[in-house]
Every structure is written in structure tokens, then in C-alpha cells.
The first five atom37 places (N, CA, C, CB, O) and aatype in JSON, in Angstrom:
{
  "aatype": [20, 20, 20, 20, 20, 20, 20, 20, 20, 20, 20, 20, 20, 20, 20, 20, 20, 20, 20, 20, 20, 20, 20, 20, 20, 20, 20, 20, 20, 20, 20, 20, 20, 20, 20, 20, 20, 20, 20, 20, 20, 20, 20, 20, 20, 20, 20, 20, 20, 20, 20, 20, 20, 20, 20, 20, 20, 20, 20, 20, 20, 20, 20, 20, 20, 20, 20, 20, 20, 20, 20, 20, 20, 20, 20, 20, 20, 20, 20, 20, 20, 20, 20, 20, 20, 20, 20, 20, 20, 20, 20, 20, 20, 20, 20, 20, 20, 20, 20, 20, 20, 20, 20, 20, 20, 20, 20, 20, 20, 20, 20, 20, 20, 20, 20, 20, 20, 20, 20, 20, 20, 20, 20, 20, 20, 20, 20, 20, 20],
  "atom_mask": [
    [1, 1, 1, 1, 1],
    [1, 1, 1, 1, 1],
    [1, 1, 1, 1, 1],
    [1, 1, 1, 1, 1],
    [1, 1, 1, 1, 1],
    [1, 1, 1, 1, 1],
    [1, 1, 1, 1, 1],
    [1, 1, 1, 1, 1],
    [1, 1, 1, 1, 1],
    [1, 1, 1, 1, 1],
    [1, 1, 1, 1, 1],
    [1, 1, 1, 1, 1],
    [1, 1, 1, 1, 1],
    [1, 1, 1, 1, 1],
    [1, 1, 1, 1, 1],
    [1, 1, 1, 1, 1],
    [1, 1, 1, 1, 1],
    [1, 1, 1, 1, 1],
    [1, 1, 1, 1, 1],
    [1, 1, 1, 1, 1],
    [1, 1, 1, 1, 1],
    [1, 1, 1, 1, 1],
    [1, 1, 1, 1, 1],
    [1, 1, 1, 1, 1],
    [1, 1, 1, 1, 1],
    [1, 1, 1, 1, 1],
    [1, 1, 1, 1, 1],
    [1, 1, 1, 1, 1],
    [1, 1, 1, 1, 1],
    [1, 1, 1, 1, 1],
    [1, 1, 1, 1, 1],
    [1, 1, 1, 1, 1],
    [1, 1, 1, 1, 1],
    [1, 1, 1, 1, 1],
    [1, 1, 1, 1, 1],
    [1, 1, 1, 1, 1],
    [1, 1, 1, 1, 1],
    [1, 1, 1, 1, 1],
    [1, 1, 1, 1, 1],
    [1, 1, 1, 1, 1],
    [1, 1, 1, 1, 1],
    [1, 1, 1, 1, 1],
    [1, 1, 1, 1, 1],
    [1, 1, 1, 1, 1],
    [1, 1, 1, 1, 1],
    [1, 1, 1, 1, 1],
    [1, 1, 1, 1, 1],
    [1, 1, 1, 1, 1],
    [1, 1, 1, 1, 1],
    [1, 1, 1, 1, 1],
    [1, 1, 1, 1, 1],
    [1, 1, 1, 1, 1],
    [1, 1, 1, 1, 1],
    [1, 1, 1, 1, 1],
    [1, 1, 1, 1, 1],
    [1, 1, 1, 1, 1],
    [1, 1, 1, 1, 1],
    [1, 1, 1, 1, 1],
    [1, 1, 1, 1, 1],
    [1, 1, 1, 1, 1],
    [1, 1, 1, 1, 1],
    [1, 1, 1, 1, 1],
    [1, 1, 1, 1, 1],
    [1, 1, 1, 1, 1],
    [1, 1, 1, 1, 1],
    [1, 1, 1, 1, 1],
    [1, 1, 1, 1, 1],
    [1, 1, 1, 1, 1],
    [1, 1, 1, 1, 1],
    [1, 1, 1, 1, 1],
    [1, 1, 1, 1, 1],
    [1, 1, 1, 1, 1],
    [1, 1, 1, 1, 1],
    [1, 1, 1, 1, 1],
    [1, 1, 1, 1, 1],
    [1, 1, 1, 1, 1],
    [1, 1, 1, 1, 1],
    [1, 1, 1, 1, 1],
    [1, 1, 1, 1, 1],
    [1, 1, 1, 1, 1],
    [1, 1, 1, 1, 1],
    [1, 1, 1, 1, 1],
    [1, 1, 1, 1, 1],
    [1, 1, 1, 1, 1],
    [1, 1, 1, 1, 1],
    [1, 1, 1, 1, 1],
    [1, 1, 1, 1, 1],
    [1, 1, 1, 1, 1],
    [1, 1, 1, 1, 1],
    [1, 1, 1, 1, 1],
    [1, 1, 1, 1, 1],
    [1, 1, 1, 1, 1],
    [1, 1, 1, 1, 1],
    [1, 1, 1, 1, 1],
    [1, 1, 1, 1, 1],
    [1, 1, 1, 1, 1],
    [1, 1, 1, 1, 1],
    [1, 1, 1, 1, 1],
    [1, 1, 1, 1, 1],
    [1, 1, 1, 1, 1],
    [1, 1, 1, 1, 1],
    [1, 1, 1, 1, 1],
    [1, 1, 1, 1, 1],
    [1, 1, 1, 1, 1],
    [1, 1, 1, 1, 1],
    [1, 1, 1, 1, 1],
    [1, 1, 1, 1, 1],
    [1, 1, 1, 1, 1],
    [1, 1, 1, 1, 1],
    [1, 1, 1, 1, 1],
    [1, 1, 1, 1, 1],
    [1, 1, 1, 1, 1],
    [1, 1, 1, 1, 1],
    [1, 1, 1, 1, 1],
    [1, 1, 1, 1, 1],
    [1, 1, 1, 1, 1],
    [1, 1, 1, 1, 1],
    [1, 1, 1, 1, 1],
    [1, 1, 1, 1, 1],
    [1, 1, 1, 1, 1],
    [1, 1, 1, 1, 1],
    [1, 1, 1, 1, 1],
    [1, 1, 1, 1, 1],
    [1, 1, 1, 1, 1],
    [1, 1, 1, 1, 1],
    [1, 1, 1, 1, 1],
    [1, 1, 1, 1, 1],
    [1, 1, 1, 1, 1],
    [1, 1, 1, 1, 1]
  ],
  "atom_positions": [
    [[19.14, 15.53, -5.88], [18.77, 16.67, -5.06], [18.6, 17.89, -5.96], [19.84, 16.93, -3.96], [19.33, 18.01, -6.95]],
    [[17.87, 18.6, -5.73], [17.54, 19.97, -6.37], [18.59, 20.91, -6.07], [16.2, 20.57, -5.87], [19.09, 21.04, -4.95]],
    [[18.98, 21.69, -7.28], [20.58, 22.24, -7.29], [20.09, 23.21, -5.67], [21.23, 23.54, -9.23], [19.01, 23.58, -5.21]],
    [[21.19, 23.29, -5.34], [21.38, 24.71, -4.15], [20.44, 24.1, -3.17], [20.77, 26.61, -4.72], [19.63, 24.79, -2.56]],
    [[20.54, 22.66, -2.99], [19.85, 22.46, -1.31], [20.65, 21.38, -1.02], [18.01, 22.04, -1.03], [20.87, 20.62, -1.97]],
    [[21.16, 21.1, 0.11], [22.06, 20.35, 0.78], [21.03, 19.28, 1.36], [22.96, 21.22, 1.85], [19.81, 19.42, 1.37]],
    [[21.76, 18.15, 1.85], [21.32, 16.86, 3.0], [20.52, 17.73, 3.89], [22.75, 15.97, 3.99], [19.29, 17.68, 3.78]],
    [[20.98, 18.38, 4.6], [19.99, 18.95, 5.97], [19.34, 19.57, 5.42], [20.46, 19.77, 7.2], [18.27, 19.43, 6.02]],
    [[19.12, 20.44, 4.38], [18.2, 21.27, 4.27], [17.19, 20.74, 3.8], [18.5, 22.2, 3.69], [16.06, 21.23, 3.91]],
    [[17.55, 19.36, 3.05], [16.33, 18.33, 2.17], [15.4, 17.57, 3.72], [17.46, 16.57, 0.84], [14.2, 17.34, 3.85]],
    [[16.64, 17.33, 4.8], [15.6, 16.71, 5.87], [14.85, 17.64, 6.79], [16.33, 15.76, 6.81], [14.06, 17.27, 7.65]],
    [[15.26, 19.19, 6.45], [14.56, 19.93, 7.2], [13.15, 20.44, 6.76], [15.34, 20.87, 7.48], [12.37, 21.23, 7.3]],
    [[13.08, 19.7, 5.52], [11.88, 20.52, 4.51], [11.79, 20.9, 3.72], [11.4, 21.28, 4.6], [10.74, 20.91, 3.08]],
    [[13.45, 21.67, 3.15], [12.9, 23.02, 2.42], [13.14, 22.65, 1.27], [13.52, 24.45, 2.7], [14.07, 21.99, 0.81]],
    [[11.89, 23.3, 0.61], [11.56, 23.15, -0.51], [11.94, 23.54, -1.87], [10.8, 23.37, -0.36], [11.28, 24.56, -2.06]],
    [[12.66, 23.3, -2.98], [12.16, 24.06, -4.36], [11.92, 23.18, -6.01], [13.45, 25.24, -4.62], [12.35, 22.63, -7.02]],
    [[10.95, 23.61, -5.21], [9.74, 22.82, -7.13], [10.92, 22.85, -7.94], [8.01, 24.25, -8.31], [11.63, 23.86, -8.0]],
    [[11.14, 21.88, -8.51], [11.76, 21.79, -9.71], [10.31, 22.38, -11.2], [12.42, 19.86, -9.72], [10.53, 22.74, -12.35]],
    [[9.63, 22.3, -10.83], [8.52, 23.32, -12.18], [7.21, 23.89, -10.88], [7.39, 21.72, -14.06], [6.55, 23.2, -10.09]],
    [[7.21, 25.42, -11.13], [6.94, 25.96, -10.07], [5.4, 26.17, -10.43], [7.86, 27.16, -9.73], [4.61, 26.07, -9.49]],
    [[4.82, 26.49, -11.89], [3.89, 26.3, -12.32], [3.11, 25.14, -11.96], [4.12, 26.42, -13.3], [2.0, 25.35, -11.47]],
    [[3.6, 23.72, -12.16], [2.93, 22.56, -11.76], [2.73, 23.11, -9.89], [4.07, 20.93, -12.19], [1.68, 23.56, -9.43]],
    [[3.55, 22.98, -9.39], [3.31, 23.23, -7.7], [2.04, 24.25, -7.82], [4.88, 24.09, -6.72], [0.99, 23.87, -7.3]],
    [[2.07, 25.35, -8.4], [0.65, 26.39, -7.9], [-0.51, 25.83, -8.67], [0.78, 28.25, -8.37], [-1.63, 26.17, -8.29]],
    [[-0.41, 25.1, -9.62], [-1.72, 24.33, -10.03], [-1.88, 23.23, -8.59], [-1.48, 23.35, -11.81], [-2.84, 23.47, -7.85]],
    [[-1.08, 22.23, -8.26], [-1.5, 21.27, -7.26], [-1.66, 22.24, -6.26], [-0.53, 20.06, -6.91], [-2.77, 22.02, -5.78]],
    [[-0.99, 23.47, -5.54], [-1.76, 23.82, -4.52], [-3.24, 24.39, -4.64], [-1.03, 24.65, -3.92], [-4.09, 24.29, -3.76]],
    [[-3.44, 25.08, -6.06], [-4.64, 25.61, -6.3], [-5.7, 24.21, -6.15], [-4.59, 26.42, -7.84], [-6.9, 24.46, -6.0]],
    [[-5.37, 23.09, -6.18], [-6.5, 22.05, -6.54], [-6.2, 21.19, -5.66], [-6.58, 21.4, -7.96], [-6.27, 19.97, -5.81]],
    [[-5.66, 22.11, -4.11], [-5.46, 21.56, -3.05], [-4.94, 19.91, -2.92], [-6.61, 21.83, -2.5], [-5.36, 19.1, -2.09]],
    [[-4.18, 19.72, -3.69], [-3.82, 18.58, -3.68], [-2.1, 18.4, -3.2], [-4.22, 18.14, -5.04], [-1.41, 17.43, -3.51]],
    [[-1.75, 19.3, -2.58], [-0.89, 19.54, -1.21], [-1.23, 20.02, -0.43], [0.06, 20.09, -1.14], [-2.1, 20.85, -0.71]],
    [[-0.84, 19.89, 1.1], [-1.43, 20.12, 2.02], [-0.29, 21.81, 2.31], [-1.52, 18.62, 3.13], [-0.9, 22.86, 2.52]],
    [[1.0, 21.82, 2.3], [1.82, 22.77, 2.16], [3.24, 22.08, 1.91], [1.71, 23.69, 3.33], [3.72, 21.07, 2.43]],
    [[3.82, 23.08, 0.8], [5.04, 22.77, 0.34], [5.95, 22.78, 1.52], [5.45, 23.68, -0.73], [5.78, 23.3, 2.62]],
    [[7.05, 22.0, 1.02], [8.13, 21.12, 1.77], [7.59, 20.47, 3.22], [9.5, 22.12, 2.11], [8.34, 20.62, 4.18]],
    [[6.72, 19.99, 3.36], [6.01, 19.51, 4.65], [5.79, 17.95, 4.55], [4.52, 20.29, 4.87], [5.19, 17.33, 5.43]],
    [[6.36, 17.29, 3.28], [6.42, 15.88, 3.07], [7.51, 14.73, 4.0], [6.76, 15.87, 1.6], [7.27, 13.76, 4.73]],
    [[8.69, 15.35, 3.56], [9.75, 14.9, 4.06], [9.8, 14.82, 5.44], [10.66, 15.52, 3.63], [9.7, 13.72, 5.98]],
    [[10.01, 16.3, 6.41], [9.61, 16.03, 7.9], [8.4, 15.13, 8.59], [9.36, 17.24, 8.35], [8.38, 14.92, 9.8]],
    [[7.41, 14.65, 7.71], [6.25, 13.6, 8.46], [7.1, 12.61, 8.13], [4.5, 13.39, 7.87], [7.59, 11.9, 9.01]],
    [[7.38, 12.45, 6.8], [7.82, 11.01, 6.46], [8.38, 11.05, 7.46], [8.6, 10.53, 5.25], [7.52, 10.91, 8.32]],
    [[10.01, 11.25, 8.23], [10.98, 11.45, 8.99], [10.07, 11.01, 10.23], [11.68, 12.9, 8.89], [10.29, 9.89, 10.69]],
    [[9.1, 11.77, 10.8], [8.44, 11.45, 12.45], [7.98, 9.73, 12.29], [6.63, 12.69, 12.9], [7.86, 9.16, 13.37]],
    [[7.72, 8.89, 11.04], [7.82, 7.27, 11.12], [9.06, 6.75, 10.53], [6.62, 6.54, 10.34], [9.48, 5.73, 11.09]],
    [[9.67, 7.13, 9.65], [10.82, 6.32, 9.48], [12.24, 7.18, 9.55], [10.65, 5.57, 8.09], [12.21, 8.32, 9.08]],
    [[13.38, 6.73, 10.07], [14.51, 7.26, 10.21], [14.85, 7.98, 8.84], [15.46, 6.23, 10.66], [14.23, 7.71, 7.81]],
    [[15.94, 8.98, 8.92], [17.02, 9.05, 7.32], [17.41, 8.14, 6.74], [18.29, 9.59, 7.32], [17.35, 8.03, 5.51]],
    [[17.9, 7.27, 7.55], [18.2, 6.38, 6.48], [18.08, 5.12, 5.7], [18.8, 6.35, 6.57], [18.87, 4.28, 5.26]],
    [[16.33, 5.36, 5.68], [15.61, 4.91, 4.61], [15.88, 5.48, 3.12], [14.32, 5.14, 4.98], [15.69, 4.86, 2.07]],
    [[16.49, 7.19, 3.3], [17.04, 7.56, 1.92], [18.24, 7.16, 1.82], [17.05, 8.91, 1.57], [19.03, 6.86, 2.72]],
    [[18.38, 7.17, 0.66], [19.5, 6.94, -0.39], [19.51, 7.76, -1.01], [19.55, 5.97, -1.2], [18.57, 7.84, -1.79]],
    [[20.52, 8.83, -1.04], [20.78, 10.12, -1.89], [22.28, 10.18, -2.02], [20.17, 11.54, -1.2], [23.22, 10.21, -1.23]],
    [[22.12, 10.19, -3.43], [23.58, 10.22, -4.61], [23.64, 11.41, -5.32], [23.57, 9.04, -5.91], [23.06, 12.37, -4.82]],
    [[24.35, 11.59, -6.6], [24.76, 12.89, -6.76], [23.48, 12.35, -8.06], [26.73, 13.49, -6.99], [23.18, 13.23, -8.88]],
    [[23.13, 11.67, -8.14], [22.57, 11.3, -9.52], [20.99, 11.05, -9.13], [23.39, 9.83, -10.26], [20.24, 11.09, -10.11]],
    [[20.35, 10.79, -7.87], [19.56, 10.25, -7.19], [19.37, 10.09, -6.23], [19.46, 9.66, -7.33], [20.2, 9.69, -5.41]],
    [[17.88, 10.43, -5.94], [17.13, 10.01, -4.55], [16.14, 9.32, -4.34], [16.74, 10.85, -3.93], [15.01, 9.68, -4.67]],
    [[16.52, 7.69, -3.45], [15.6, 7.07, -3.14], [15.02, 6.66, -1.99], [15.74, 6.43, -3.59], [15.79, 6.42, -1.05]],
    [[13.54, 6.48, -1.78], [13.52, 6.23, -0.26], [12.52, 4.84, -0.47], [12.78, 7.73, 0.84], [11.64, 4.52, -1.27]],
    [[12.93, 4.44, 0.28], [12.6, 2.92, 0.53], [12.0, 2.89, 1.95], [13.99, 1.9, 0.43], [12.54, 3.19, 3.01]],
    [[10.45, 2.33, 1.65], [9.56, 2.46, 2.78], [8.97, 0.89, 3.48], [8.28, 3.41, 2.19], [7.99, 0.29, 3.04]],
    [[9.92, 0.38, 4.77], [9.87, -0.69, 5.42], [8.61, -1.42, 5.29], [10.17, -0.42, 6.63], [7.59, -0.77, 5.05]],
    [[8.55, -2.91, 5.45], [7.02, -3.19, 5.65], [6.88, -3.25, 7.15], [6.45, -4.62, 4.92], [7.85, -3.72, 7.74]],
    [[5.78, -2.84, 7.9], [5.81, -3.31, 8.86], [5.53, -4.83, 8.96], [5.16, -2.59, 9.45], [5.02, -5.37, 7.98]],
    [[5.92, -5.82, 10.44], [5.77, -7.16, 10.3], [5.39, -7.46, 11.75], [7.04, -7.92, 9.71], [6.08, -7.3, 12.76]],
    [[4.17, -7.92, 11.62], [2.94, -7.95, 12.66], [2.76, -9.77, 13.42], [1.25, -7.42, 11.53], [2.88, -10.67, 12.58]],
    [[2.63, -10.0, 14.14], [2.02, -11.56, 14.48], [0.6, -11.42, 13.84], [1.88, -12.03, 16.35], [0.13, -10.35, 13.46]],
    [[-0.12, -12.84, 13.77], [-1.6, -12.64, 13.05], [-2.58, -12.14, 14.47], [-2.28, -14.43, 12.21], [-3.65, -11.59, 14.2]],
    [[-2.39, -12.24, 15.27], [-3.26, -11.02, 16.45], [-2.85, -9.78, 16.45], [-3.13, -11.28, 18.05], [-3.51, -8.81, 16.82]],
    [[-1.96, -9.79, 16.12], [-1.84, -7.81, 15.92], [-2.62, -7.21, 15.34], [-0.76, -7.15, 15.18], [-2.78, -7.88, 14.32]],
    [[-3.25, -6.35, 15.28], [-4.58, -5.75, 15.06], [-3.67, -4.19, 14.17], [-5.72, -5.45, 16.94], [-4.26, -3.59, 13.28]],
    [[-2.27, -3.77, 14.61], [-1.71, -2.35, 14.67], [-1.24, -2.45, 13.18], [-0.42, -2.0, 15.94], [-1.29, -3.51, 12.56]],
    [[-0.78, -1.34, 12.66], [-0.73, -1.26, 10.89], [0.59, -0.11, 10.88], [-2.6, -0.47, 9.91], [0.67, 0.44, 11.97]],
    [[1.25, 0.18, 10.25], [2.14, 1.07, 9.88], [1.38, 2.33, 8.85], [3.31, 0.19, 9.18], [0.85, 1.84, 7.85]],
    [[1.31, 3.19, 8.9], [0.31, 4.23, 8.64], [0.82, 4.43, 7.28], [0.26, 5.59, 9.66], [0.05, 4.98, 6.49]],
    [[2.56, 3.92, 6.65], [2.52, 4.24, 5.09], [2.86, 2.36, 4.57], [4.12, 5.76, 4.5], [2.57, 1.83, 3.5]],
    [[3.46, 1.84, 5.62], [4.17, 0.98, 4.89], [3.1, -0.32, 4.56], [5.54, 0.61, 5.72], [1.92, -0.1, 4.83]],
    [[3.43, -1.63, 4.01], [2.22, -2.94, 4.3], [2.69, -3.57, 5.74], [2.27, -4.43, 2.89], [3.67, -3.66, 6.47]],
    [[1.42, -3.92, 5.65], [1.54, -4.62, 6.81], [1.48, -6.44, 6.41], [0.25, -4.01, 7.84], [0.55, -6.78, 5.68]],
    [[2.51, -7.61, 6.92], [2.27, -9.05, 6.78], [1.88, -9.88, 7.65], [3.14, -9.57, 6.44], [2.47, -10.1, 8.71]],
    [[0.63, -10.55, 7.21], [-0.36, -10.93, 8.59], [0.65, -12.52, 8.6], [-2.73, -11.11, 8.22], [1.58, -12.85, 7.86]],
    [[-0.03, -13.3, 9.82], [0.16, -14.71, 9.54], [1.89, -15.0, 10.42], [0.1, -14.97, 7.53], [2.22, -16.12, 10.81]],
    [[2.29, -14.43, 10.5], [4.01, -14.88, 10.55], [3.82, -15.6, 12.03], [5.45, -13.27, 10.54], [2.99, -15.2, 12.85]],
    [[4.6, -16.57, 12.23], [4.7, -17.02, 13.71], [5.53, -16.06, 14.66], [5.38, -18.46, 13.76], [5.66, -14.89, 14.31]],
    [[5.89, -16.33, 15.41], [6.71, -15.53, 16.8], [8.25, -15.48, 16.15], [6.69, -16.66, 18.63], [8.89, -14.44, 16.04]],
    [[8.77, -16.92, 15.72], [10.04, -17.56, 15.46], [10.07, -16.69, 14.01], [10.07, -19.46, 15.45], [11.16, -16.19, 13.74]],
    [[8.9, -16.45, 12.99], [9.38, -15.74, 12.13], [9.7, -14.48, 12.22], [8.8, -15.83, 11.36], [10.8, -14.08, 11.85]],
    [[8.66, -13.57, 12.8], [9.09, -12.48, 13.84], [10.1, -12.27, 14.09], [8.76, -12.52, 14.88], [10.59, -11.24, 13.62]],
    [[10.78, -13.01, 14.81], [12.01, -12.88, 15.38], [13.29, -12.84, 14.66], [12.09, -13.77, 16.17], [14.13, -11.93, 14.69]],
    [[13.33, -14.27, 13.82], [14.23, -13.64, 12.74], [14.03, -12.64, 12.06], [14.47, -14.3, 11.91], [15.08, -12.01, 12.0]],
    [[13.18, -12.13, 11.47], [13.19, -11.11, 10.71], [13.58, -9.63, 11.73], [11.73, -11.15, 9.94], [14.14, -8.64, 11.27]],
    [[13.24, -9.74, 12.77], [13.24, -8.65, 13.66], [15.5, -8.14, 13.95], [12.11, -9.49, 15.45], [16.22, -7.15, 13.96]],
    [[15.62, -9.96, 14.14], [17.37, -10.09, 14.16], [18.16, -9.55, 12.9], [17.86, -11.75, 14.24], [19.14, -8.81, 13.03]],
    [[17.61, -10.03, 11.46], [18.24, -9.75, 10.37], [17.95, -8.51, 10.16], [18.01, -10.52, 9.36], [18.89, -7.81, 9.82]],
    [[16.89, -8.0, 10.25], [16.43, -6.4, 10.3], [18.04, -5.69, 11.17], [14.5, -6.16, 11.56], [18.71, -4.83, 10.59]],
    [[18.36, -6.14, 12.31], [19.11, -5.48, 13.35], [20.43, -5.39, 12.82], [19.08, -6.18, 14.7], [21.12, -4.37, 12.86]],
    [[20.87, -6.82, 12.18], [22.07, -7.08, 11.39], [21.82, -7.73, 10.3], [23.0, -7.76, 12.02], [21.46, -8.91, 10.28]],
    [[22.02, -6.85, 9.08], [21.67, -7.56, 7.69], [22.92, -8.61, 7.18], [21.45, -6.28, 6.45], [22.58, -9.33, 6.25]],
    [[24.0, -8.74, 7.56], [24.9, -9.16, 7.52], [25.26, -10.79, 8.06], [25.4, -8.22, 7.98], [26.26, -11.48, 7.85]],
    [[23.87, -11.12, 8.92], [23.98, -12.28, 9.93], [24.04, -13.64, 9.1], [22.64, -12.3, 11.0], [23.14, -13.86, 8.29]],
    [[24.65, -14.17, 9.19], [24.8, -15.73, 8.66], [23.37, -16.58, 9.1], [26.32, -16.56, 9.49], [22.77, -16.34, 10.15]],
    [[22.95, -17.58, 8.15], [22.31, -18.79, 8.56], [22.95, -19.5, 9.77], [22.28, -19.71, 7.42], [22.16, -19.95, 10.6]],
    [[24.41, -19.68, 10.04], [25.07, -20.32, 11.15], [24.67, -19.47, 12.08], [26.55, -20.52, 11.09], [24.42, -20.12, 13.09]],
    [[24.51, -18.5, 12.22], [24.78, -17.48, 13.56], [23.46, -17.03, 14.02], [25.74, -16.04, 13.22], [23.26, -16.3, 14.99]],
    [[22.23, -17.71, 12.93], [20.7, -17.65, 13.27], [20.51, -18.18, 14.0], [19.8, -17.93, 12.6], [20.04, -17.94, 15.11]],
    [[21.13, -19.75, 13.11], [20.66, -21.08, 13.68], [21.14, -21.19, 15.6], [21.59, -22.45, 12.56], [20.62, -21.58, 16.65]],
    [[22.42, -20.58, 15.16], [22.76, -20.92, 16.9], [21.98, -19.51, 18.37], [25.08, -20.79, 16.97], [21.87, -19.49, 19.6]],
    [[21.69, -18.68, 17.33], [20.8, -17.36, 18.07], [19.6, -18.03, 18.83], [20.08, -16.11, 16.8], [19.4, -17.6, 19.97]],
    [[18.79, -18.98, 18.37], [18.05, -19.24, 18.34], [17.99, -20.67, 18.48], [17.7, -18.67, 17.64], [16.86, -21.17, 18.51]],
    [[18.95, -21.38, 18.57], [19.04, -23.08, 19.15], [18.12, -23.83, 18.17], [18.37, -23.39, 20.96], [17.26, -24.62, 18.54]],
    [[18.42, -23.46, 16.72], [17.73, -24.13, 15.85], [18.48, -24.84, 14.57], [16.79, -23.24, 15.48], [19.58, -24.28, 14.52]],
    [[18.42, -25.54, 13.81], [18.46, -26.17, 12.86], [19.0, -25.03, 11.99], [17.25, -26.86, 12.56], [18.57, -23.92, 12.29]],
    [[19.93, -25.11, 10.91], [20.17, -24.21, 10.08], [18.92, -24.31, 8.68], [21.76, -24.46, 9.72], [18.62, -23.37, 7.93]],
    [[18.32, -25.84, 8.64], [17.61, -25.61, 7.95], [16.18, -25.35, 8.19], [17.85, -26.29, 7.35], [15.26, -25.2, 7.39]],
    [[16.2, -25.32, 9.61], [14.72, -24.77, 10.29], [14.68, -23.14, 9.39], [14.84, -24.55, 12.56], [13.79, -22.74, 8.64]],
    [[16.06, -22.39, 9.81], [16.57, -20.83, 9.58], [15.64, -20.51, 8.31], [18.47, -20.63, 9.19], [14.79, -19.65, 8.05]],
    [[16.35, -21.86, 7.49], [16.16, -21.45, 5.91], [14.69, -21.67, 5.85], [17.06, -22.45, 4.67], [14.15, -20.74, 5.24]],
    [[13.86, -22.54, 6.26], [12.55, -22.52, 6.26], [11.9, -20.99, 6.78], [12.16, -23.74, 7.14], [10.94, -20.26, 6.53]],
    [[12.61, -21.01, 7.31], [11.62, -19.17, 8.23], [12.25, -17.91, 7.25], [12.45, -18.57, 10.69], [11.68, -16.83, 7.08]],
    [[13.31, -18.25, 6.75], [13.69, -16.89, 5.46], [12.39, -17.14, 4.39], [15.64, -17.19, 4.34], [11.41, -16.43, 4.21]],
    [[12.77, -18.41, 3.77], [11.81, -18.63, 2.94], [10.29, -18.06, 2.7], [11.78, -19.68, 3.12], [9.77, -17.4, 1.8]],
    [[9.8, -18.64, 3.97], [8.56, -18.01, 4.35], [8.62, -16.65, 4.21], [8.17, -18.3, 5.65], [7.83, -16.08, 3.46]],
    [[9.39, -16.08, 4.8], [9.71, -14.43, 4.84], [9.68, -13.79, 3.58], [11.14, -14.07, 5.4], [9.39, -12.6, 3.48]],
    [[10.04, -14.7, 2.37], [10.29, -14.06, 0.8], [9.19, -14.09, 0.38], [11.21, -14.75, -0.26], [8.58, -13.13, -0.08]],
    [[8.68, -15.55, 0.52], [7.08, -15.72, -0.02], [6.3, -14.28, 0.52], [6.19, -17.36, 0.8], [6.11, -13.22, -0.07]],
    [[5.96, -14.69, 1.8], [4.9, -13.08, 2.06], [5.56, -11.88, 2.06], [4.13, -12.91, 3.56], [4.9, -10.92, 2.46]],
    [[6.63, -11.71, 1.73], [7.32, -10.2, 1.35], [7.48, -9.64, -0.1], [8.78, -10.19, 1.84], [7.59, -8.49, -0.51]],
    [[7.47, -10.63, -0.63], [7.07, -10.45, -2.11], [6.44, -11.23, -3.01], [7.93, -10.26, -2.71], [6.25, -10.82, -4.16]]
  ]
}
């Protein structure tokens, strides 16, 4: 975080250039739209706590969205992964909810095979990375 701005004040916007020179060249060459006005859009699609902010660092980590292959709809920053069935969907939609969930506690969520589970993670790694 930039000395002398707190958590709320970083999600409220406000701004200060760490090199103030660079900022009036990018606004001169309009290549911001207006200072501290990043963070609050990000915020109107993804929650806070997508950041991660330490005394050493700030990171934000931007979800993929995860679509059926008829979904036509896109996430306006994140990727979008075509192809997935309903059942993959779904797990991913469950582990999304609780990252913590066991293969046992899939398998029985869902009245499936534990190694059906592991087949639909799998898949999930392949097109996620």
C-alpha cells in the first residue's frame, strides 16, 4: 500500500502516484481515464476479497468466469471456459463456495463416484490452465 492510505481508503479510490511525473505524462496521453477510478470499477465486478494486501504487498487475483458451451455471456475482465458440462459446472460452482470440500463430500453432494469427482477436477485443471 502507498504510505499514508489505509484498506478503506485504497477501496474507496483514493489515490497517490507513487511517481507523480509518470501519472501527468499518462494523463497527458490520455491513457487514464481519471486517477483513483480503477479500483472502485474493479470492485462493481468482483468483491474485496479478490485482494490480498500485506504489509509487503498487493495482490488481486481476477476469477475466470465458467460458462456451459451455450452460454453466449463473458465476464468483461476475467476468461471465459467454453465446453464444460453441467456436472462440471457444478462442481466447480460447489468448490468455488467451499474451497475446503473433500473428494468424499463431492462424491456424496452429488451421488457420484469419487472417481467420477476426480475426473471432473481434472478436466477443470486441464481448461483452467
Amino acid at each position: 500500500m502507498p504510505a499514508g492510505i489505509n484498506k478503506e481508503e485504497f477501496f474507496e479510490g483514493i489515490s497517490i502516484p507513487r511517481n507523480k511525473e509518470l501519472m501527468r505524462i499518462f494523463k497527458d496521453l490520455d491513457m487514464v481515464e481519471q486517477l483513483g477510478s480503477g479500483i472502485p470499477r474493479i470492485l462493481q465486478v468482483y468483491p474485496k476479497d479478490c485482494f490480498k494486501i500485506s504489509e509487503n504487498y498487493l495482490r488481486m487475483t481476477f476469477p475466470k468466469s465458467i460458462n456451459n458451451k451455450n452460454d453466449t455471456g463473458s465476464n468483461p475482465i476475467g476468461g471465459v471456459i467454453d465446453e464444460l458440462t453441467d456436472s462440471q459446472i457444478e462442481v466447480s460452482s460447489t468448490m468455488h463456495g467451499n474451497n475446503r470440500i473433500t473428494y468424499k463430500e463431492l462424491s456424496e453432494t452429488f451421488g457420484i463416484a469419487e472417481s467420477a469427482v476426480s475426473k471432473h477436477i481434472d478436466t477443470l485443471k486441464e481448461k483452467v490452465y
